[in-house]
C-alpha angles and dihedrals in degrees: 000000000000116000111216113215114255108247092233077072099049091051100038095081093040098051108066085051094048084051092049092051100047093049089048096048081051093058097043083060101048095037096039135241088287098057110033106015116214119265105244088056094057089048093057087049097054093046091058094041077053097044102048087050105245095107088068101050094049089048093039090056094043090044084043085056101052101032092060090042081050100054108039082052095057097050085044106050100030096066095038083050100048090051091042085055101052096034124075093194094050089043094057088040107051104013087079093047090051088048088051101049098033101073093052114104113258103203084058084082105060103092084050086046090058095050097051103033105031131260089278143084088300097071089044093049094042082050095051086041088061090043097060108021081083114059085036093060099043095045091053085050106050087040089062089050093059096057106109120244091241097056080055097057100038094063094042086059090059086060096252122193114229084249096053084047087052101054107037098033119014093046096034101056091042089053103087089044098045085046093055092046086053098065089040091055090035099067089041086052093063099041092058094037083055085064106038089054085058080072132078092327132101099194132062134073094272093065087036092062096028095053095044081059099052080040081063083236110146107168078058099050093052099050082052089060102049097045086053078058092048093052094045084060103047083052098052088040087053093048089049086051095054095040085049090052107040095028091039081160101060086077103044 
């Protein structure tokens, strides 16, 4: 039997974009065409940005950017977390640095970033690296403390490699929280990469959008802007995908 997809389904994915729109289309009328172009405008604009190819090259590098930052994050924070997590020595050693360096403000070290790295993709990566290597660390972490004592000692009784621990305990329990850390950091990494590609690039959605404005292009700028929101979302959507394939339990 074929199940039909409820319509609350269908229209889930469609509504946030129809409100956006109508507020938009309401500012465009009270503040006037300069200001806040019509949508529809701005949607003309973007197809053809599409169409003749620069808007992704402008998305591909930004996405570039963060997926590399992502990643080597990843690879980076999940395993110190996780060893933080399980030793104490490490906890007490490394737990007050994290919580030292964690509350600085990361875009403050572009500009270090560029000196010593170079005015490319290298500096932007690194920044994106230090957004996210964070959160991660600490959620793996804190995912490890809250294993009970009892689901320890029951797989140590079946004789467990630390790898086997590893895999079906250690990573399993950190997942949702290191999931959850992701989209926190996620959202953060955009927003800073959106001001370190306003310097020394001329690719990425960041100059795209900064130099419309000084261009005095608005309808460009808009449909920057958009496409920076659209991207945002492929890359949640994308988030929720993994974490309901690998924690299938989380949504149980």
């Amino acid at each position: 039997m074929k199940i039909r997809p409820s319509p609350l389904t269908i229209v889930s994915p469609i509504y946030p974009f129809v409100v956006i729109l109508l507020l938009w289309e309401v500012l465009h009328i009270l503040l006037g065409a300069r200001l806040i172009p019509a949508p529809l405008t701005v949607l003309l604009v973007l197809g053809k940005m599409a169409a003749g190819g620069e808007l992704w090259l402008h998305l591909g590098v930004s996405s570039l950017r963060i997926g590399v930052g992502l990643l080597s994050a990843l690879l980076f924070s999940v395993p110190l977390g996780i060893t933080i997590g399980v030793s104490t020595r490490a906890d007490r050693f490394l737990s007050p640095l994290l919580y030292t360096l964690y509350p600085l403000p990361k875009i403050a070290f572009l500009p270090i970033f560029m000196v010593l790295f170079g005015l490319g993709n290298s500096s932007k990566i690194i920044l994106i690296w230090t957004v996210i290597v964070f959160q991660i660390t600490i959620a793996a972490r804190d995912g490890i403390k809250e294993i009970s004592p009892a689901q320890i000692k029951a797989l140590r009784v079946l004789g467990l490699s630390k790898l086997q621990f590893f895999s079906h305990l250690y990573l399993p329990s950190s997942l949702p929280r290191i999931f959850s850390a992701l989209r926190l950091s996620l959202g953060i990494s955009i927003s800073v990469l959106f001001f370190a590609e306003n310097y020394a690039t001329t690719y990425g959605i960041g100059h795209l959008v900064m130099n419309s404005w000084i261009m005095v292009d608005y309808p460009r700028m808009f449909a920057g802007i958009l496409s920076v929101s659209l991207l945002g979302l492929l890359l949640f959507r994308l988030i929720d995908r993994l974490e309901a394939r690998l924690c299938p339990w989380v949504r149980l």
